[in-house]
TORTIKE-832433 format. One record per residue (C-alpha): residue number from 0; residue in three letters; x, z negated, y negated. Coordinates in nm, 3 decimals. Layout:
REM TORTIKE-832433
seq type c1 c3 c2
NUM ALA X Z Y
...
This chain:
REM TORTIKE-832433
seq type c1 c3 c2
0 UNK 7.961 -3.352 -0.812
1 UNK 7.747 -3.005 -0.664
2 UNK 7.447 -3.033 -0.583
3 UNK 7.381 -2.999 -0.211
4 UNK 7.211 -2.641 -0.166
5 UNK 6.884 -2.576 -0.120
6 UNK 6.740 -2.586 0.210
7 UNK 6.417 -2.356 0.351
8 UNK 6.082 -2.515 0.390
9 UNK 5.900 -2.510 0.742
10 UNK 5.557 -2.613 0.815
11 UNK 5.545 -2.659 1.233
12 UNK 5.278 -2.768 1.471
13 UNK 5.385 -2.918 1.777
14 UNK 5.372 -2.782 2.134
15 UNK 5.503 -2.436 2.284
16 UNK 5.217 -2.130 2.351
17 UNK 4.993 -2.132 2.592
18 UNK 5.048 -1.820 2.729
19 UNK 4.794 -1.554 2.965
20 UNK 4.907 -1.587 3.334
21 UNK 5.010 -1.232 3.482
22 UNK 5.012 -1.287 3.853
23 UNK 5.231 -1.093 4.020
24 UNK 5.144 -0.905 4.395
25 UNK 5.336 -1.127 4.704
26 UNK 5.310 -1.058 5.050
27 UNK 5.227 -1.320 5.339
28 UNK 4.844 -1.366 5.474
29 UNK 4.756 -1.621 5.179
30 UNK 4.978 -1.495 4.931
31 UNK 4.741 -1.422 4.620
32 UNK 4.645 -1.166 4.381
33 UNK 4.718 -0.821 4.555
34 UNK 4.805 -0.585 4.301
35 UNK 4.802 -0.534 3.943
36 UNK 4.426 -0.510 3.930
37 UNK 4.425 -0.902 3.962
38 UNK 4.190 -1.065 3.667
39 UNK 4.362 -1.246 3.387
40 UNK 4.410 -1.629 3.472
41 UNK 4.327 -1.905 3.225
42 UNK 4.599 -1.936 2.989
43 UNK 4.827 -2.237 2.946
44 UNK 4.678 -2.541 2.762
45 UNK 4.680 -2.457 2.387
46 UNK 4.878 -2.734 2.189
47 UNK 4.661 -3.033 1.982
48 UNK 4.607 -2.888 1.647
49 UNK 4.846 -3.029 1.352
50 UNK 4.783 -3.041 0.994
51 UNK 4.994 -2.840 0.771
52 UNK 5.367 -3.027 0.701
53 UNK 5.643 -2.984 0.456
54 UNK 5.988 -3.017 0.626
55 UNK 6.323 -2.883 0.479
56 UNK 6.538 -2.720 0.813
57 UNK 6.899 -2.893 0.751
58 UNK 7.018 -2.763 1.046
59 UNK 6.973 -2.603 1.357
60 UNK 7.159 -2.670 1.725
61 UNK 7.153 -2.640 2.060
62 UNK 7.297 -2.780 2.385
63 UNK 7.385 -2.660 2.675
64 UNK 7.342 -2.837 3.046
65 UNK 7.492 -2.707 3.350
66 UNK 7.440 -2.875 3.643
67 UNK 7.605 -2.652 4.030
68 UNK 7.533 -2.324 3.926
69 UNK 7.253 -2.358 3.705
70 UNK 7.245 -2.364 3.335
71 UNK 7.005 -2.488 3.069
72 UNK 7.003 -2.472 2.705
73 UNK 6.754 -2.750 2.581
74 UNK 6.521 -2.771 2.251
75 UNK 6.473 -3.080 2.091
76 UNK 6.258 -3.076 1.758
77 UNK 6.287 -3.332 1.524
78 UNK 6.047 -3.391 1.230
79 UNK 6.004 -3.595 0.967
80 UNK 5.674 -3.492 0.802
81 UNK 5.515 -3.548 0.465
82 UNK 5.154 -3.671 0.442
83 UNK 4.906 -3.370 0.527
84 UNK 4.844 -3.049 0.277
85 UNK 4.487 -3.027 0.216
86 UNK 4.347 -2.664 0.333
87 UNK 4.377 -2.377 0.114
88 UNK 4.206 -2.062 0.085
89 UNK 4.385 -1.712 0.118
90 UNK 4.451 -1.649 -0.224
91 UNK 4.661 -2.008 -0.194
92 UNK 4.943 -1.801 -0.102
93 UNK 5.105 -1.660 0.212
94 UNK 5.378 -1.788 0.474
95 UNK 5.567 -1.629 0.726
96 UNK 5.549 -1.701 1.061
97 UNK 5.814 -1.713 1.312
98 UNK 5.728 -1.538 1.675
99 UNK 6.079 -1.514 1.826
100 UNK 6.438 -1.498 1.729
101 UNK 6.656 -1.154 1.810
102 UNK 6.944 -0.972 1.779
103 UNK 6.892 -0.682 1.569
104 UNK 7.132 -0.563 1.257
105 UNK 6.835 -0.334 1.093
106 UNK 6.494 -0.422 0.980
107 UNK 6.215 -0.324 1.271
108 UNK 5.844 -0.286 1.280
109 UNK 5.653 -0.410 1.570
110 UNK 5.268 -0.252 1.456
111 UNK 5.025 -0.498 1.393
112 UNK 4.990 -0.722 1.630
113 UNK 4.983 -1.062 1.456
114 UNK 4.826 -1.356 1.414
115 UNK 4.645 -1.248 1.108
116 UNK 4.387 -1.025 1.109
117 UNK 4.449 -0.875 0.760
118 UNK 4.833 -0.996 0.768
119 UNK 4.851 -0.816 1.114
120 UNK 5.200 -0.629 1.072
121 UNK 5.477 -0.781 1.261
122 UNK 5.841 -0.726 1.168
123 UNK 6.144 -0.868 1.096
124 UNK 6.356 -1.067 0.859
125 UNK 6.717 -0.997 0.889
126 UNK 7.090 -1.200 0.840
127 UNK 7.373 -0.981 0.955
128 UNK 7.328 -0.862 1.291
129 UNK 7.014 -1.164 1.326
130 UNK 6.638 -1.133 1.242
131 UNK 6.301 -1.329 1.304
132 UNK 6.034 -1.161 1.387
133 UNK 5.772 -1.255 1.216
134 UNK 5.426 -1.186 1.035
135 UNK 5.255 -1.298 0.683
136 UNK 4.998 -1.578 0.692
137 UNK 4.787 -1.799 0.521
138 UNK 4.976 -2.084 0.419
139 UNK 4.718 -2.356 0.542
140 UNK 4.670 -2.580 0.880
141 UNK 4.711 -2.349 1.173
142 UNK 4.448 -2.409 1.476
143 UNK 4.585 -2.430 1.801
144 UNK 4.286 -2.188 1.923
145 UNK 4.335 -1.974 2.239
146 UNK 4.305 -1.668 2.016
147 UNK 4.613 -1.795 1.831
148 UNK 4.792 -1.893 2.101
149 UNK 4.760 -1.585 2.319
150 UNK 4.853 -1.375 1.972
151 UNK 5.150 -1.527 1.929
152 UNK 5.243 -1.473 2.325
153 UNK 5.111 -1.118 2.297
154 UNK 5.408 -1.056 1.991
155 UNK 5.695 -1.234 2.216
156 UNK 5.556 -1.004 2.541
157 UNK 5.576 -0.725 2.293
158 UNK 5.954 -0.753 2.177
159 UNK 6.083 -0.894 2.478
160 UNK 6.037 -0.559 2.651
161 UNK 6.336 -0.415 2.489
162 UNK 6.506 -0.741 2.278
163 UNK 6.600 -1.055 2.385
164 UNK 6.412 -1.324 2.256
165 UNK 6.437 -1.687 2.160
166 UNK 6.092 -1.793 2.175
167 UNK 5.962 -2.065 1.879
168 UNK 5.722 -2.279 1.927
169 UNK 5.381 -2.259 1.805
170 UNK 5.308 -2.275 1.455
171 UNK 5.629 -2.210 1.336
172 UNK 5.571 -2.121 1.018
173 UNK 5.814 -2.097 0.649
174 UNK 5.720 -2.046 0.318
175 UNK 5.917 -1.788 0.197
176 UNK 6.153 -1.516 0.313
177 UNK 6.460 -1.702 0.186
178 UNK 6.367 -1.988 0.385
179 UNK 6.412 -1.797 0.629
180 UNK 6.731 -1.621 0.560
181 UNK 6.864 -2.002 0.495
182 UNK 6.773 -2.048 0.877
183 UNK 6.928 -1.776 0.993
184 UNK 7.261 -1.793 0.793
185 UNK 7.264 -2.175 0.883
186 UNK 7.190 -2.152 1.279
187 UNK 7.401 -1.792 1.291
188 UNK 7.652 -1.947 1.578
189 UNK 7.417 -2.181 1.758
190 UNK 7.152 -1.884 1.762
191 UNK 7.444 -1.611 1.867
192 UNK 7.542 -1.834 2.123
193 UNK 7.212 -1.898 2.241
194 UNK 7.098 -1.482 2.294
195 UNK 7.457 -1.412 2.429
196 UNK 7.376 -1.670 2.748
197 UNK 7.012 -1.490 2.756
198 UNK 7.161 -1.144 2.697
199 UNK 6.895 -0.951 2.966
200 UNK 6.697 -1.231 3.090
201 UNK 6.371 -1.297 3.202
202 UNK 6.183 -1.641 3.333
203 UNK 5.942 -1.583 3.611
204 UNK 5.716 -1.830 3.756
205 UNK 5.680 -1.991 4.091
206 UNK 5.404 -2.231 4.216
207 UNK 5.370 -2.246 4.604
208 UNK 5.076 -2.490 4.764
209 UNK 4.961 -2.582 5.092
210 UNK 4.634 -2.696 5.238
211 UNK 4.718 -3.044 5.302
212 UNK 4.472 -3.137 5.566
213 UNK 4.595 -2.852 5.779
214 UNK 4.933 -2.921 5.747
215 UNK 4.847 -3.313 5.853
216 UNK 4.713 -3.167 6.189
217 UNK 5.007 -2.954 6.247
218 UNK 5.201 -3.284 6.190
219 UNK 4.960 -3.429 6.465
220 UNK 5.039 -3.188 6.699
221 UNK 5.437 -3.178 6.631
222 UNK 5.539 -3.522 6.612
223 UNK 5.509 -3.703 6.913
224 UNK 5.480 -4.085 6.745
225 UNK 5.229 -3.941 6.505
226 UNK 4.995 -3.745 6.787
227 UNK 5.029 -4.053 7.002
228 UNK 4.914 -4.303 6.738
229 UNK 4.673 -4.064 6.664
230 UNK 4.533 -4.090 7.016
231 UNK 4.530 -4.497 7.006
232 UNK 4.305 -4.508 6.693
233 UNK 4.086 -4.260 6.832
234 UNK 4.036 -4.423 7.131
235 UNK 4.045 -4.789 7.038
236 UNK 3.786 -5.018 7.032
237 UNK 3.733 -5.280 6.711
238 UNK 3.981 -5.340 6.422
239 UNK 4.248 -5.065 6.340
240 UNK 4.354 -5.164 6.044
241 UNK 4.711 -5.182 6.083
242 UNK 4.725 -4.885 6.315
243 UNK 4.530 -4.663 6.031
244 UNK 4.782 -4.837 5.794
245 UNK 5.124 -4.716 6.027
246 UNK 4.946 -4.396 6.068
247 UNK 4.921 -4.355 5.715
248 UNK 5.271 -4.438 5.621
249 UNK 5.427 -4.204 5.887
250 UNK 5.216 -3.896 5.742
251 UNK 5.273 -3.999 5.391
252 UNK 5.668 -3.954 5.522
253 UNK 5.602 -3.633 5.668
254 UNK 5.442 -3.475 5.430
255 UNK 5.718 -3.587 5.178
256 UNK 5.979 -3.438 5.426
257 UNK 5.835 -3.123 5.480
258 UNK 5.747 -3.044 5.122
259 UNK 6.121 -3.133 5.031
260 UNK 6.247 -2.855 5.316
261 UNK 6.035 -2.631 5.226
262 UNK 6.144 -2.637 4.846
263 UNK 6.473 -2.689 4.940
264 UNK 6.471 -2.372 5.158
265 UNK 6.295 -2.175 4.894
266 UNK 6.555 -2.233 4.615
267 UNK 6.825 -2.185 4.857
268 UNK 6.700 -1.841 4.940
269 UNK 6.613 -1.755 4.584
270 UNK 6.974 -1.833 4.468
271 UNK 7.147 -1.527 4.476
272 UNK 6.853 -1.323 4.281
273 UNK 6.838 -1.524 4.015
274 UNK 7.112 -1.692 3.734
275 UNK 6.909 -2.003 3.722
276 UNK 6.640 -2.229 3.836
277 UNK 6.413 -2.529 3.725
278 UNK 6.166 -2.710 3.923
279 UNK 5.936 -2.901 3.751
280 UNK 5.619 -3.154 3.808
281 UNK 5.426 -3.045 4.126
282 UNK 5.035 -3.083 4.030
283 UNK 4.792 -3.229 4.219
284 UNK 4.839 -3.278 4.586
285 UNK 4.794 -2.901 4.709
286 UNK 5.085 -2.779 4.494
287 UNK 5.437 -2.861 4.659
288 UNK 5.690 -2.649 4.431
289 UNK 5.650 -2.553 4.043
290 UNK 5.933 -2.372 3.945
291 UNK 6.085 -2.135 3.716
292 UNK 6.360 -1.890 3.756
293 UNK 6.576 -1.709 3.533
294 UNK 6.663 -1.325 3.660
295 UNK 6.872 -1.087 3.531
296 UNK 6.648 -0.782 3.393
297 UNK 6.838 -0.568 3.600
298 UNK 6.772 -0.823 3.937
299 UNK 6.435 -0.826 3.853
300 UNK 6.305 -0.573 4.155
301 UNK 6.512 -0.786 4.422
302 UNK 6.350 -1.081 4.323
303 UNK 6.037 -0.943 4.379
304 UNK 6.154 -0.814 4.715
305 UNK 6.269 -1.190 4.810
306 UNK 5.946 -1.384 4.673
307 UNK 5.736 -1.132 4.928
308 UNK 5.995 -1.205 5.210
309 UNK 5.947 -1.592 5.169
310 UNK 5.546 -1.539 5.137
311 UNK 5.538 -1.352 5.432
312 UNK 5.719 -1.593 5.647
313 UNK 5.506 -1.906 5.527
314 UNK 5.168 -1.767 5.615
315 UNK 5.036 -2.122 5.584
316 UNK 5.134 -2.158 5.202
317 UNK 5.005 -2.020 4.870
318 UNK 5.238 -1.832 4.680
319 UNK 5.157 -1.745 4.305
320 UNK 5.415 -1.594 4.150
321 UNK 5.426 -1.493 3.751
322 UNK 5.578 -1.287 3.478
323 UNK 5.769 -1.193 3.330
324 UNK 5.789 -1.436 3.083
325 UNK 6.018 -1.540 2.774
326 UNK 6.281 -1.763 2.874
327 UNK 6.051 -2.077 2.762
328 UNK 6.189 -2.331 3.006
329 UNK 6.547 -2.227 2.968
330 UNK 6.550 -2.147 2.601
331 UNK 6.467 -2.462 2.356
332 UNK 6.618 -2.471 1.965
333 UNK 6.706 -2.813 1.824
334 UNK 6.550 -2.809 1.470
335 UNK 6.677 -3.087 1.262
336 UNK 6.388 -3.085 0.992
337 UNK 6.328 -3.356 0.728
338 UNK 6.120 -3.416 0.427
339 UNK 6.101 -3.203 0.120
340 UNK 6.256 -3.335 -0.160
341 UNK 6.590 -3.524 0.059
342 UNK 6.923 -3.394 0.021
């Protein structure tokens, strides 16, 4: 009976990059950041720090949603880890670690730009017309520091500009080149598949908030049964309880209403600029729409045209707008790892 071949070791810390927000210029009298002089937000929580793990990749997958006219390939990872390395000094040994996955059929440099300091070259590992781009590394626990975090967004930034990229996640990291070339040859047609449906793709950012308090007294003053209760409380002598209590629930309603319309509106007149959308978890109670959009490269200036249309029109909103960015929330890999040693 063969023997089942052997598969590439991958050491991974959980979570994607934190990433440096680049706000982009929108018009509209509280539309923020005015040109490209804007400071450098905080970046994107960094991911909790993992110890070092020894996984075998058996395979690699993806999957592909499509919901109206909006489609979503979707990252899963799966682990199965062994019990933690100890920590190793640099003369331990080097890994490789994994930035991005591209289409490119020769071997590139990138300049050094990576995580390492003295490991600082970035370039790529190739499999037919595939590569990672990657850069040497001690092989040892990775910390989830900003620093880190913010290098390895700096290298997908870098080779997004002319390559399309399928981002990994943090602390993606294999322990030799073959491993590597084992991923690639075994994820060739989920990976192809992937970059063909990104082919010239960017993800852009979109959080839009409101001043809630002044938006309740423009309720006041538009709905009659709200103004009018309004009036009673103010006015009323003793217990008003259940009046605060109505009054409550009818703003509560409102406010629910208005924020849907308003998203609704915004994604409606965003459509035809970009291929796809996701809205995620609004934050806090200021922020009524956080979404991301993926545009064409090419589409990229009439997007920018639209987001300043809508920001101008809403002068009682907060538009901040960002990117671009890799296609993060469009672009997950399903890596089916398990433990050294299995077959």
């Amino acid at each position: 009976m063969a023997k089942a071949p052997k598969q590439p070791s991958a050491r991974k810390s959980a979570g994607r990059p934190a990433a440096p927000v680049r706000p982009r210029a929108v018009a509209g009298a509280r539309a923020t950041k005015r040109g490209a002089a804007a400071p450098a937000r905080a970046p994107r929580p960094a991911p909790k720090k993992k110890d070092a793990e020894d996984m075998r990749v058996t395979r690699v997958t993806h999957e592909t949603a499509v919901r109206g006219n909006e489609t979503r390939v979707e990252r899963v990872v799966e682990r199965s880890p062994r019990p933690s390395l100890p920590d190793v000094d640099r003369a331990a040994g080097r890994g490789r670690y994994v930035y991005c996955i591209i289409r490119a059929s020769q071997p590139l440099k990138f300049g050094a730009i990576g995580m390492d300091e003295q490991w600082a070259e970035v370039y790529t590992i190739n499999f037919k017309d595939m590569a990672a781009v990657i850069s040497d590394i001690p092989l040892a626990p990775l910390d989830s520091t900003r620093e880190n975090v913010l290098a390895h967004e700096r290298v997908n930034e870098t080779v997004m500009r002319d390559h399309t990229v399928i981002p990994m996640s943090f602390g993606t990291i294999f322990k030799t080149r073959e491993d590597i070339v084992e991923l690639l040859r075994s994820a060739y047609d989920a990976f192809a598949d992937v970059l063909s449906k990104m082919q010239d793709k960017l993800e852009f950012g979109l959080k839009v908030l409101w001043d809630r308090d002044e938006i309740v007294r423009t309720i006041e003053q538009e709905d009659e049964d709200i103004h009018r209760l309004k009036t009673e409380i103010s006015s009323q002598k003793g217990s008003t309880y259940f009046a605060r209590m109505q009054y409550g629930r009818l703003i509560d309603g409102a406010l629910q209403q208005r924020s849907e319309r308003y998203v609704a509106e915004f994604l409606q007149r965003l459509r035809d600029v970009s291929v796809a959308s996701r809205v995620n978890r609004a934050i806090g109670d200021k922020m009524i729409m956080n979404a991301a959009f993926l545009v064409q490269r090419d589409q990229e200036p009439a997007f920018d045209r639209r987001i300043k249309e809508i920001a101008s029109t809403f002068d009682k909103l907060t538009f901040k707008y960002t990117g671009p960015w890799p296609p993060y929330n469009f672009v997950n890999i399903r890596l089916k790892l398990e433990r050294a040693g299995q077959h």
